[in-house]
Structure formats: C-alpha cells, structure tokens
Backbone bond lengths (Angstrom), bond angles and torsions (degrees), N, CA, C in turn:
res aa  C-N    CA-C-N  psi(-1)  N-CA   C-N-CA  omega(-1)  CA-C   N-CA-C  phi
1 X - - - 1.453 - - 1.538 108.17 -
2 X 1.036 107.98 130.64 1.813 120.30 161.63 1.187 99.63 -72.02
3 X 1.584 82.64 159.70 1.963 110.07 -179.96 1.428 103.80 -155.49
4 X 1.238 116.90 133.29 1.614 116.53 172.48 1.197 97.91 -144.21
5 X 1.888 124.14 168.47 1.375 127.01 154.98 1.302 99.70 -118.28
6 X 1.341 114.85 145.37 1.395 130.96 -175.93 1.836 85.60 -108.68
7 X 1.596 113.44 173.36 1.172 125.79 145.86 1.534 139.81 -124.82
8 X 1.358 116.31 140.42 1.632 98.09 -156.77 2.146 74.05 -135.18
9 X 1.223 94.35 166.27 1.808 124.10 172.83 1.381 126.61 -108.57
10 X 1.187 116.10 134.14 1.476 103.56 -178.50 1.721 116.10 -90.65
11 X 1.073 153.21 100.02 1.517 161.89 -106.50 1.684 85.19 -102.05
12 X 1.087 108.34 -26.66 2.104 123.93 177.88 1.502 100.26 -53.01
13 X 1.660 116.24 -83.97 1.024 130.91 -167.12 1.659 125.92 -81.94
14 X 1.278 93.61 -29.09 1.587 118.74 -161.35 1.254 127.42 57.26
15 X 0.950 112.69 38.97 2.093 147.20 162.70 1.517 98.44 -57.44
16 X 1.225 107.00 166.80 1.440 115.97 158.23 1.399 97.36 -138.70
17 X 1.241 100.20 162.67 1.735 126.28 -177.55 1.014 118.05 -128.50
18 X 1.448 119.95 166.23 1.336 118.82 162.94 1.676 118.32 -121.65
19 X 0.812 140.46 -157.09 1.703 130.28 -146.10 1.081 107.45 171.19
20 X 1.392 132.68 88.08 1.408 127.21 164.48 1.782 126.12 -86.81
21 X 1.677 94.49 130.96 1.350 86.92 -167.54 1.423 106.78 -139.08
22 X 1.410 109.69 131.93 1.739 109.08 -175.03 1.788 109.77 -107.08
23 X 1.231 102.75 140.60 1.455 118.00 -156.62 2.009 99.45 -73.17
24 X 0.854 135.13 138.15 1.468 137.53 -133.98 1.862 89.89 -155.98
25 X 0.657 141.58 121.10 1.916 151.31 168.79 1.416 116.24 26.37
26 X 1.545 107.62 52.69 1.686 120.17 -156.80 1.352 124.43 57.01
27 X 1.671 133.41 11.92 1.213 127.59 130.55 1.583 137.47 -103.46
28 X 1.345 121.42 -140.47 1.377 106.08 -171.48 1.622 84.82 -134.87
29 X 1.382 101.98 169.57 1.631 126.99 -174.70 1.772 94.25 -145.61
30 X 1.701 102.25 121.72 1.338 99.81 150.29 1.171 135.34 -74.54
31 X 1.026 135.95 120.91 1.763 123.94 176.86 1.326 117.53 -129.26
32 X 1.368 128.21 43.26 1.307 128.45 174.88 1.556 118.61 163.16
33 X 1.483 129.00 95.60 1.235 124.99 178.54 1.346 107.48 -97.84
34 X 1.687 116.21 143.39 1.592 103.90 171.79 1.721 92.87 -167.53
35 X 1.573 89.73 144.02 1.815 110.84 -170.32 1.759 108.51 -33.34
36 X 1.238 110.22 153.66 1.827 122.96 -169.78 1.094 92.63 -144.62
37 X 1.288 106.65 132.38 2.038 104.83 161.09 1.844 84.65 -104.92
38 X 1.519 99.53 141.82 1.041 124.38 -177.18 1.792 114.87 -45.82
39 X 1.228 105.29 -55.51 1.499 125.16 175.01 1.814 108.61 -43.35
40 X 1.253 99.78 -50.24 1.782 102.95 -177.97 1.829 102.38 -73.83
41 X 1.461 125.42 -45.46 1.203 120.19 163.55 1.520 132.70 -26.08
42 X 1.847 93.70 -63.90 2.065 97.56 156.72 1.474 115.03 -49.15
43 X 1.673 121.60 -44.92 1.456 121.67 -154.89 1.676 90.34 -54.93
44 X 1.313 106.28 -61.05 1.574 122.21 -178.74 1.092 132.78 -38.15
45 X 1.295 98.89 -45.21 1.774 104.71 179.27 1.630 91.20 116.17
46 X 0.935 117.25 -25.74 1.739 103.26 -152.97 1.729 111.11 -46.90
47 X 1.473 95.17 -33.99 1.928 102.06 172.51 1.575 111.51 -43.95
48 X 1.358 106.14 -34.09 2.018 97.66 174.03 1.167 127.23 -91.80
49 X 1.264 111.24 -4.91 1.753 111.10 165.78 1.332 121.64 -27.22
50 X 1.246 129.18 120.55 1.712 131.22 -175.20 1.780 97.05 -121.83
51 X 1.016 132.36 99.67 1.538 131.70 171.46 1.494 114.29 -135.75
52 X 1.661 93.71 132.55 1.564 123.68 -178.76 1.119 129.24 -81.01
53 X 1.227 146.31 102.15 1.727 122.19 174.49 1.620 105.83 151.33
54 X 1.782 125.55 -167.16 1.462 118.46 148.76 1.205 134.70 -92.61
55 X 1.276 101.00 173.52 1.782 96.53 -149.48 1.444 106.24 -126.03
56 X 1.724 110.74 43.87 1.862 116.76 -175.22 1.540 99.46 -54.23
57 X 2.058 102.29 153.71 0.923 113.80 162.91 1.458 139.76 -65.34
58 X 1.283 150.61 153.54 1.732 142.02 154.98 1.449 96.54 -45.54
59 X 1.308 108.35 149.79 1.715 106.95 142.54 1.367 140.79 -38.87
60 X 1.717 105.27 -47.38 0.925 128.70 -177.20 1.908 114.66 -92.13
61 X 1.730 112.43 3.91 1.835 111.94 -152.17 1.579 81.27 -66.84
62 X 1.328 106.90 150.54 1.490 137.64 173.54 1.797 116.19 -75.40
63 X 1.156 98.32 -25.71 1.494 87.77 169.65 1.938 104.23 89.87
64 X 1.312 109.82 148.27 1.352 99.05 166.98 1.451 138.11 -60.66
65 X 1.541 125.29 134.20 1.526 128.81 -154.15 1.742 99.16 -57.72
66 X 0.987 104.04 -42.05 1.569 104.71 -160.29 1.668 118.40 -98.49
67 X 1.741 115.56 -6.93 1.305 102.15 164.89 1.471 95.62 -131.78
68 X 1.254 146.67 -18.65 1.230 139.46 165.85 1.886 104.28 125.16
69 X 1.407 108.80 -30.89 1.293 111.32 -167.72 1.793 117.85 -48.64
70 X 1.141 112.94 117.41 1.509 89.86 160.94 1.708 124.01 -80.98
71 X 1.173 126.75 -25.67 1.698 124.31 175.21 1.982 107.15 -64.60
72 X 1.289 91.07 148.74 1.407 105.51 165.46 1.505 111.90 -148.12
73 X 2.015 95.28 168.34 1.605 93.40 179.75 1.229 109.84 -114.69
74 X 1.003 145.38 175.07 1.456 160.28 -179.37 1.671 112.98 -110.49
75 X 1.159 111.68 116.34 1.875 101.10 -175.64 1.195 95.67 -111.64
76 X 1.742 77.45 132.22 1.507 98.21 171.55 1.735 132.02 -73.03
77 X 1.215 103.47 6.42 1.211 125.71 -166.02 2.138 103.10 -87.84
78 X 1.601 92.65 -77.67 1.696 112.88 178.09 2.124 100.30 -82.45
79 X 1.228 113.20 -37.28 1.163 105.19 -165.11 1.355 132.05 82.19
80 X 2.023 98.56 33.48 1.308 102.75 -166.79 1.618 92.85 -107.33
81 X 1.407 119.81 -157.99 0.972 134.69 160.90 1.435 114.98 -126.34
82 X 1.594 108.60 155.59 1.523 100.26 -162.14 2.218 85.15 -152.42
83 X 1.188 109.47 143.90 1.451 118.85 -176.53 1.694 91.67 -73.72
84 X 1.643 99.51 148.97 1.610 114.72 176.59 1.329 114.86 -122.28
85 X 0.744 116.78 154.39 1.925 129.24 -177.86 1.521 97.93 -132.18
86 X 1.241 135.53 44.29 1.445 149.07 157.91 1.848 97.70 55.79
87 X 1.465 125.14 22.89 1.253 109.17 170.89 1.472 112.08 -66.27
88 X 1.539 115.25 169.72 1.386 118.29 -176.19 1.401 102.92 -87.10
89 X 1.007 131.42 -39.26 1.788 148.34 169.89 1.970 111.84 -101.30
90 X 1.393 89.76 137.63 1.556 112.63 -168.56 0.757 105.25 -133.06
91 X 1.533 121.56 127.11 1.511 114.30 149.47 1.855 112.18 -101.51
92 X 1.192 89.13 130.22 1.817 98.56 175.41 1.324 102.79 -36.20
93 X 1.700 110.52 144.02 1.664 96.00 152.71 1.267 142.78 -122.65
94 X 2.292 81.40 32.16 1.649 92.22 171.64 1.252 90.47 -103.54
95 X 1.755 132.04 -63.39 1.657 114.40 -139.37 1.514 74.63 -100.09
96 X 1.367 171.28 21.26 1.435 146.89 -175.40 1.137 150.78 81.12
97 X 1.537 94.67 -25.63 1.613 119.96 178.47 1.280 127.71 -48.35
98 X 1.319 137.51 110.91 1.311 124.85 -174.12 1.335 95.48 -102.17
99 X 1.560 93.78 140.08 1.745 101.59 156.22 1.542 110.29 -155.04
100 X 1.791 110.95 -160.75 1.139 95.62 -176.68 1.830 101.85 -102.67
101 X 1.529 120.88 173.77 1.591 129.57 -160.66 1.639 85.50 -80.26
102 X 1.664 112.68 140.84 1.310 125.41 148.33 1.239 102.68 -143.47
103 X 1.366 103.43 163.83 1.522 123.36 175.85 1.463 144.18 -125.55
104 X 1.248 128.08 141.56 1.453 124.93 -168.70 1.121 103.55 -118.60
105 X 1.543 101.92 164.87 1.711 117.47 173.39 1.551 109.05 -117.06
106 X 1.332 108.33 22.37 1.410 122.17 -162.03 1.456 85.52 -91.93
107 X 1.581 107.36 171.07 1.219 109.69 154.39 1.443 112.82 -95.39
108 X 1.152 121.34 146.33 1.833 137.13 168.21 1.331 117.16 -97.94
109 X 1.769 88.60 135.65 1.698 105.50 -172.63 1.624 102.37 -97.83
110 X 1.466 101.55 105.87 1.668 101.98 175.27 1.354 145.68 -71.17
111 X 0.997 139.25 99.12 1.743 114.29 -175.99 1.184 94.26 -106.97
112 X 1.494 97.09 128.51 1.519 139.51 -178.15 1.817 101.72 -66.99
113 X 1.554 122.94 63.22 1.449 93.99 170.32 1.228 120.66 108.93
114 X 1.248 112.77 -79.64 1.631 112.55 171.82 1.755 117.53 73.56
115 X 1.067 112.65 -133.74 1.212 119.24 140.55 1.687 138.77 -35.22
116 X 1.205 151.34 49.08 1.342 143.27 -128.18 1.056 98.95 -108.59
C-alpha cells in the first residue's frame, strides 16, 4: 500500500495542514489530518507532492485541525486544495481567488503546496 501527505489550508484560519492519504484501487483515501507548520512541510518535502485521481474520505478521517470540516475544494486556479464548510463562494487559502463552488467527476491533479 502507498502512503503520501498532500497539503491543503484552511481558508478560516489560514493554517496549513497536512493530510495523509493511502492510495486504495487507483485512488486515494484520506485518513488522517493533523496541524503542519509550514517550515517543517518544506523540511519534508510535503510542498512537492504531485497526486492524480479522487480523494474519498476514511470513515473514521478527522477532518481539518483548525475548522473541523472534513470536505475540501480544489482550485482551479493554483491547484491546491483548501478545507470547505459547504459555502457557495470560497476564497482559496493558498492563491486568494474567490469564486463560486463547482464540481467534477474528473480526476484532479494536485500540487501539494508548492510555494507555502
């Protein structure tokens, strides 16, 4: 079994997180979010994470540390991920962009961070 952590932000606080997720029948499963200071993220690598596919929850995933949500969105803009609280309008809480929520059945190409 694979295992990676991606990183996603909470658009609430403007935290970053980390997200562990093990690759499950050629997609991914979250199963564990928990607080990142950005600085240890670079040490890690987690900023280069590149992952393809969907991104269902565990039964048990914890949800983000700092607003509770388990859903997130994906911007189409940076290509990050960012935690959701089912508003209709988001602003990213890596590059800023607000817009309104749509959705795919596609799979999404992630970058974990990047720049953080």
């Amino acid at each position: 079994m694979r295992a990676d952590v991606i990183l996603m932000k909470c658009p609430e606080t403007k935290r970053t997180y980390g997200v562990r997720i093990e690759e499950c029948r050629g997609d991914w499963l979250r199963t564990w979010a928990f607080p990142m200071d950005e600085k240890r993220a670079v040490r890690e690598g987690y900023n280069k994470t590149k992952i393809t596919g969907d991104f269902s929850a565990s039964e048990d995933f914890n949800g983000c540390p700092y607003c509770g949500s388990k859903d997130f969105v994906f911007c189409g803009r940076c290509g990050k991920l960012s935690c959701w609280n089912k508003e209709e309008r988001i602003t990213c809480g890596w590059c800023g962009i607000t817009g309104d929520i749509t959705t795919t059945t596609e799979k999404i190409n992630v970058k974990s961070g990047g720049d953080v």
